[in-house]
C-alpha positions as a printed Julia matrix, in Angstrom:
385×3 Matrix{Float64}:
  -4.56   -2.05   11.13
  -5.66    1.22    9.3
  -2.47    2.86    7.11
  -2.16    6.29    6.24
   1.11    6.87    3.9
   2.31   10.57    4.99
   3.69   12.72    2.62
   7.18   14.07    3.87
   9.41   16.38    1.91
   7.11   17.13   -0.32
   9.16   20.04   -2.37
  12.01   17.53   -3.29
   9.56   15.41   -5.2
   7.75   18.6    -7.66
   6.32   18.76  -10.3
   4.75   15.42  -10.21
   4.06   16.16   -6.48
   2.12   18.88   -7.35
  -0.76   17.16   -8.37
  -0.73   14.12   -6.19
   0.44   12.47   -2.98
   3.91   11.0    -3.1
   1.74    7.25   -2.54
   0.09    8.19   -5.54
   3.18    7.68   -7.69
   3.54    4.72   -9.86
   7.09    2.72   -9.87
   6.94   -0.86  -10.96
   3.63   -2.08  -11.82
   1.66   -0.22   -9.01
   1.63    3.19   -7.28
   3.26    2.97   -3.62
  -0.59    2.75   -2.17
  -1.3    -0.06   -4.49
   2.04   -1.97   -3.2
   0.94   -1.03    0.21
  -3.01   -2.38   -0.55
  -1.48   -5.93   -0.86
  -0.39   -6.29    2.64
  -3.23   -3.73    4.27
  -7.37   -3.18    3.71
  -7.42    0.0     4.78
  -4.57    2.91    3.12
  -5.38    6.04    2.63
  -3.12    9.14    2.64
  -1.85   12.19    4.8
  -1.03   15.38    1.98
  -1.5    18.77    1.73
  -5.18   20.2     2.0
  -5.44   21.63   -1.33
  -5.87   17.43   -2.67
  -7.25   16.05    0.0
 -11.05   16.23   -1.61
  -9.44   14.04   -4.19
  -6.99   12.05   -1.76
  -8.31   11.93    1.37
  -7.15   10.94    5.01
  -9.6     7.89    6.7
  -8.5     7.62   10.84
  -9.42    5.63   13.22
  -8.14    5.47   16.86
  -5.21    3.35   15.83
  -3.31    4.11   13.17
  -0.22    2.84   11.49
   1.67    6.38    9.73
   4.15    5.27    7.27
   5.93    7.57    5.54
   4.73    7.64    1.93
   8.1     7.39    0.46
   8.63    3.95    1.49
   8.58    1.34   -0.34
   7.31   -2.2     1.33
   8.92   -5.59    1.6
   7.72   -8.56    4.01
  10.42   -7.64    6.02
   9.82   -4.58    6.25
   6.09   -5.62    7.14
   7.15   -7.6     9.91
   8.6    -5.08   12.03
   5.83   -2.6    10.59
   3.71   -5.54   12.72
   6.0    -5.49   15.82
   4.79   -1.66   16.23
   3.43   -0.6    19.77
   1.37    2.27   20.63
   3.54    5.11   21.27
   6.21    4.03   18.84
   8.29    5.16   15.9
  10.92    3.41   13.92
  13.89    5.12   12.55
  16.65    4.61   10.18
  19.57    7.12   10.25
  17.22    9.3    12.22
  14.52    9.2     8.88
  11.04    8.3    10.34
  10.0     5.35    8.75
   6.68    4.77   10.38
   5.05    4.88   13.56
   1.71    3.75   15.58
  -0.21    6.32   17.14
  -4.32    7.87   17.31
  -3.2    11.14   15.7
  -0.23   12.54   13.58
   2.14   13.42   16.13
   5.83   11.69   16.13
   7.82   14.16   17.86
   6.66   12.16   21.7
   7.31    8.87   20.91
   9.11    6.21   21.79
  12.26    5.91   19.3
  12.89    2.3    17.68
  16.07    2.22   15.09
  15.72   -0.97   12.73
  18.47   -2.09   10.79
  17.07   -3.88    8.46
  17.44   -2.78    4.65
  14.29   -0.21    3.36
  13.86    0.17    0.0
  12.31    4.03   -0.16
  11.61    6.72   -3.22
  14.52    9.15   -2.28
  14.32   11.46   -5.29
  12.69   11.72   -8.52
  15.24    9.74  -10.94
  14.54    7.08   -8.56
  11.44    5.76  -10.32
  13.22    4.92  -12.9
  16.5     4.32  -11.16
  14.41    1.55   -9.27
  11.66    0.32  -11.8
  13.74   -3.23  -12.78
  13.61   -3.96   -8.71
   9.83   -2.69   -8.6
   8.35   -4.74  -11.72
   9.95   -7.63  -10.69
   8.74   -7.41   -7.31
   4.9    -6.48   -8.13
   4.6    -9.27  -10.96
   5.78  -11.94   -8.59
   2.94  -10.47   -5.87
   0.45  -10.66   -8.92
   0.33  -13.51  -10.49
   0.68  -15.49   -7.18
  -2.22  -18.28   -7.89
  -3.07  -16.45  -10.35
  -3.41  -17.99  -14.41
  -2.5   -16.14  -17.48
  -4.33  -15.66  -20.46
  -2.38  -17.28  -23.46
  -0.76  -15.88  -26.04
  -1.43  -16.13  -29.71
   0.91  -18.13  -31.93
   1.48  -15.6   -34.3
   3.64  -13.85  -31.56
   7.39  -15.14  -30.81
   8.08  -15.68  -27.1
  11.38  -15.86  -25.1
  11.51  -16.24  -21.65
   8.72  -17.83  -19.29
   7.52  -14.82  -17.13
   4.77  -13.55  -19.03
   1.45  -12.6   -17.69
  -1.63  -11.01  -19.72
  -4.73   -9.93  -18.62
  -8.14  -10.98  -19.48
  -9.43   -8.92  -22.77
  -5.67   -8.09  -23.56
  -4.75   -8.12  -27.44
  -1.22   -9.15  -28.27
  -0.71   -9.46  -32.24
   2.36  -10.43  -34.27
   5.12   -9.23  -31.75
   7.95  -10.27  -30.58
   7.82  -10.54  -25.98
  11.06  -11.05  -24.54
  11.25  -11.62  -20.84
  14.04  -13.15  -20.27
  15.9   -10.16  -18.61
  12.46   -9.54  -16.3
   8.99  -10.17  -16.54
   6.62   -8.83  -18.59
   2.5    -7.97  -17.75
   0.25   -7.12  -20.09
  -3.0    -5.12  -17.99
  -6.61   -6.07  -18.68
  -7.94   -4.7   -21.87
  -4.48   -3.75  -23.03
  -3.16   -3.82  -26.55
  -0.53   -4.68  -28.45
  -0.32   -4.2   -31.99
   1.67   -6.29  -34.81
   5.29   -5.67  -35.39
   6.16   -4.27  -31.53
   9.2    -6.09  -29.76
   9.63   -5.55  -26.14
  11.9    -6.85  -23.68
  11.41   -6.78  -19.82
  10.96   -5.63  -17.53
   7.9    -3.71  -18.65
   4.52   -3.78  -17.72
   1.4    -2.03  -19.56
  -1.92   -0.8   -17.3
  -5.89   -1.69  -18.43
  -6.59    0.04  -21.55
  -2.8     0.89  -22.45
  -2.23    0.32  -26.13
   1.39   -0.04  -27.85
   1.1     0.95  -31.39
   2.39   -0.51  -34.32
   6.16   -1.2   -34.38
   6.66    0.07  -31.0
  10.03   -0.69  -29.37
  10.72   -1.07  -25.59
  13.3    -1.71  -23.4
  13.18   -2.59  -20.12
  12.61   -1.73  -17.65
   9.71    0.24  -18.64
   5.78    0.36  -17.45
   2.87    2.27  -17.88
   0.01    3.2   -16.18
  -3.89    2.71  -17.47
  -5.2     3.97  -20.6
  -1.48    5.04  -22.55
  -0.79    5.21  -26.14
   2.89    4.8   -26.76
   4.5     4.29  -30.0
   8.33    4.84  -31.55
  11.4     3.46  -28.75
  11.0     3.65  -25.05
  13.39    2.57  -22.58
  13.56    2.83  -19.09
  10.79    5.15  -18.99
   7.41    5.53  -16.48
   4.09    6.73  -17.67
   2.09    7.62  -14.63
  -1.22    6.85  -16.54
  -3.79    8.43  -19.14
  -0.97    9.89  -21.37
   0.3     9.42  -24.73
   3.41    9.45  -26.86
   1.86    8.1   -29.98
   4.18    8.41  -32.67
   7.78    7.79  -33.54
  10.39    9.41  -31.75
  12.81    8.62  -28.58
  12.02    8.43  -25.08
  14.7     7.4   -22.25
  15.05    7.21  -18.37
  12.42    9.41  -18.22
   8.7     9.71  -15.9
   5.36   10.92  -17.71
   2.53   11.95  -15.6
  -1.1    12.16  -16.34
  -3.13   13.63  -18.96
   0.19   14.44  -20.73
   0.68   14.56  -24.93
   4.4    14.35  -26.8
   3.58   14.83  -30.64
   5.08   12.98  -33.28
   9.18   12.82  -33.57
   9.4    14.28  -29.95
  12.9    12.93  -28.75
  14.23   13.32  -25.41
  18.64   13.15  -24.78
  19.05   10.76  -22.23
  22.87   11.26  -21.86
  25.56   14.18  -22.69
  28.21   14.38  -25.09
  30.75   14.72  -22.87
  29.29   11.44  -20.57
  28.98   13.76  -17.51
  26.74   13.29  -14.62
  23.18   15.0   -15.19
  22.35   17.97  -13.42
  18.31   18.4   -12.99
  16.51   21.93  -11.22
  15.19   20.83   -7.66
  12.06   23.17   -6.62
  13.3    22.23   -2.69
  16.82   23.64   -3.08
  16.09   25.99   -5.87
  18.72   25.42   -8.24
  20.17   22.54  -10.3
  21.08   19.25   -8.45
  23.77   16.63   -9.57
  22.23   13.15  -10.06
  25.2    11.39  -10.06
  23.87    9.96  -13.2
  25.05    9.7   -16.75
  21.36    8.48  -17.84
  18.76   10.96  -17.35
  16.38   11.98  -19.17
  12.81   13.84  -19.35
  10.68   14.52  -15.93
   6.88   15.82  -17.11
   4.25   17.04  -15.08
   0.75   16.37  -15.22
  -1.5    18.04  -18.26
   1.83   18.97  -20.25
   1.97   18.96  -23.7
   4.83   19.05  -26.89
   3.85   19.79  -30.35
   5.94   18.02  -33.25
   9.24   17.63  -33.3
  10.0    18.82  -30.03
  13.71   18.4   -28.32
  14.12   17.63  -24.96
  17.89   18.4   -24.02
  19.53   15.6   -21.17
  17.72   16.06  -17.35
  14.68   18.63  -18.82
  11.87   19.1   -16.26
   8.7    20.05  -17.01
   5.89   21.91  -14.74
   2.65   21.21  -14.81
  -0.04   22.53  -17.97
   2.78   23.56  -20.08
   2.99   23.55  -24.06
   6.39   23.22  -25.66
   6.67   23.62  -29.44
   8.61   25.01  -31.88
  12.52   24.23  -33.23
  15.72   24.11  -31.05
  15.69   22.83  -27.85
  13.85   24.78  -24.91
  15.72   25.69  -21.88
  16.06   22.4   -19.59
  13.94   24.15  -16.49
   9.87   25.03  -17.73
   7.8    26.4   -15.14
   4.21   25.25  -14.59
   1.82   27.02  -17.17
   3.96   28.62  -19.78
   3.52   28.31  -23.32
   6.25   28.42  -25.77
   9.61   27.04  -26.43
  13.51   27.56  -27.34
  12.02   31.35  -28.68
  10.63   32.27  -25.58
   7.67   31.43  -23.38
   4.72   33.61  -22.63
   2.08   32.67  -19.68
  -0.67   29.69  -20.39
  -3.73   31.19  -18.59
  -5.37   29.47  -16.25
  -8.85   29.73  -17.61
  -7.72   28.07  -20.83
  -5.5    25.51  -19.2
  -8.83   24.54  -17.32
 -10.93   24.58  -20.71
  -8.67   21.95  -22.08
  -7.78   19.66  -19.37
 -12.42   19.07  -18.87
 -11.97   18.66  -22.72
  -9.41   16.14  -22.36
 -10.84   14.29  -19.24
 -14.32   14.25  -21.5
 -12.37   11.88  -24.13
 -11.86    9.35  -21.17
 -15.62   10.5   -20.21
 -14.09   10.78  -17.22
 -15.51   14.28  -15.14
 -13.13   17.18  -14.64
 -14.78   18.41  -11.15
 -14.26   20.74   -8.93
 -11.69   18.8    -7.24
  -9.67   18.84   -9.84
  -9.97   22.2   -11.17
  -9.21   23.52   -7.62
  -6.05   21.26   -7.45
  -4.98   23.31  -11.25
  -6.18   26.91   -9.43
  -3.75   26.07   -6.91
  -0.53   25.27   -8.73
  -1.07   27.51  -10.92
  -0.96   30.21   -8.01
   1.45   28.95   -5.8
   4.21   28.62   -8.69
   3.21   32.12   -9.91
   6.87   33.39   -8.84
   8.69   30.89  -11.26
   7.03   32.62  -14.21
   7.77   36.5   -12.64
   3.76   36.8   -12.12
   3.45   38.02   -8.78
């Protein structure tokens, strides 16, 4: 069966959206295509035209659409599998998937499962959720799988521990007795960290010296995190090297927090967090007391930066400077609690190839056409119209 995960709602999930497919987000070990990958050959995705040169759609003349926000279980795969021609299943009238040649599920046949579906509703869920998700993926990987072993210099509780091939672990203390804990290929920890799961680390991802983490916490492939992290998702290739505080927050890629940045991941007064939602255009409750920093891709803090409780971030945005900026900041802006001024595209491009160049990765013209267009369509969020 050929897969395509449709993006839906697309608004409700910006800024990390912006960049990427909802499948493309990371929660638990994996992105939602990588879950999906362990149950299908063939997944690719259904998004907006301005990424799909980087993400794009393979059909065939049957297709199983599933929307992208969904998040897959065996028994969710069985009736996935129970799918006819012609047919869509529903939940409380939210597609869910359905079988058909082309993208068209307004003629279908309606199916209502009530099973339970696990599904990314909003953005706090990736961290909401990221206990459920690690502890789901690590039992998926390591299935006949052997790990690596551990040095003896390192203190162990807890059995579920799973490194990689070429990992590094050094004089640290790995507690997974609250969840598991995988350590990706390459990876590295260095001496005096102490983690406790659920947390995973991607290939290439190094903890630095003394780093603390709580569960549940993962990142994605080639990080560099340092100082205390808890509950906290790096999408991939960014860093927060240094001391400083990071809670029930989501990184993207290609981002940068200097030294001492700190993030508030609750209020004073223990209220619910309110965070600004680009679909409804104003600031959301998130019926949560714990909330903390949401950062786009290619964003950037200087030193000592503040991040005041439920901030989010654009994308290609530089915050420095003392106080703490305003808990909404637009997509290219430069600045901080002062004032911002605009981050022009042309320079926002000449750093992101110079940053993609340390990876020696390429920054093509896929994805400097996927920067051209954020930075024009949010345009009216920094009055530059």
């Amino acid at each position: 069966m050929n897969l395509i995960l449709f993006d839906n709602n697309r608004e409700n999930y910006y800024p990390l959206s912006f960049t990427r497919p909802i499948a493309d987000f990371r929660i638990g070990i994996f992105t939602i295509r990588e879950k999906w990958e362990k149950y299908y050959k063939s997944v690719s995705v259904k998004t907006e035209g301005y990424l799909s040169d980087k993400f794009p759609i393979k059909q065939t003349k049957d297709n199983l659409w599933v929307s992208a926000k969904i998040l897959p279980t065996k028994i969710l795969i069985t009736e996935l599998e129970s799918l006819r021609v012609g047919e869509i299943l529903e939940k409380n009238g939210d597609v869910i998937a359905f079988r058909s040649a082309v993208y068209d599920p307004d003629k279908l046949i309606k199916i209502t499962t009530h099973i339970e579906v696990d599904s990314l509703e909003n953005l706090c869920d990736i961290f909401n959720d990221n206990d459920r998700e690690i502890k789901r993926d690590f039992s998926l990987l390591i299935k006949g799988r052997v790990s690596q072993s551990l040095s003896e210099n390192n203190t162990v509780l807890g059995k579920d521990i799973f490194i990689e091939k070429g990992a590094k672990v050094s004089c640290s203390i790995l507690n997974s007795e609250s969840g598991p804990i995988y350590i990706g290929k390459n990876a590295e920890i260095m001496e005096g960290s102490i983690i406790r799961g659920p947390f995973s680390m991607g290939e290439n991802s190094v903890l630095k010296m003394g780093t603390k983490i709580y569960g549940a916490t993962s990142l994605g492939p080639y990080c560099k995190v340092g100082g205390e992290v808890n509950n906290s998702v790096f999408f991939g290739y960014s860093s927060k090297a240094h001391d400083g505080f990071l809670g029930n927050s989501v990184i993207g890629e290609w981002c940068n927090l200097g030294a001492d940045s700190n993030n508030s991941n609750l209020k004073n007064n223990y209220a619910n967090v309110k965070i600004w939602n680009y679909k409804e255009e104003r600031f959301i409750n998130t019926d949560l007391q714990f909330c903390g920093l949401i950062m786009g891709d290619h964003s950037k803090c200087g030193i000592n930066t503040m991040f005041n409780t439920g901030t989010i971030v654009g994308v290609s945005t530089n915050i420095f400077g003392s106080g703490f900026p305003r808990n909404f900041i637009p997509s290219f802006n430069w600045g901080g609690a002062a004032g911002f001024s605009i981050y022009k595209l042309q320079k926002a491009l000449e750093v992101a190839e110079k940053v993609f160049a340390r990876r020696k990765l390429s920054f093509d013209k896929a994805e400097q056409g996927i920067l051209t267009h954020v930075y024009n369509m949010t345009k009216h969020y920094r009055n530059e119209l």
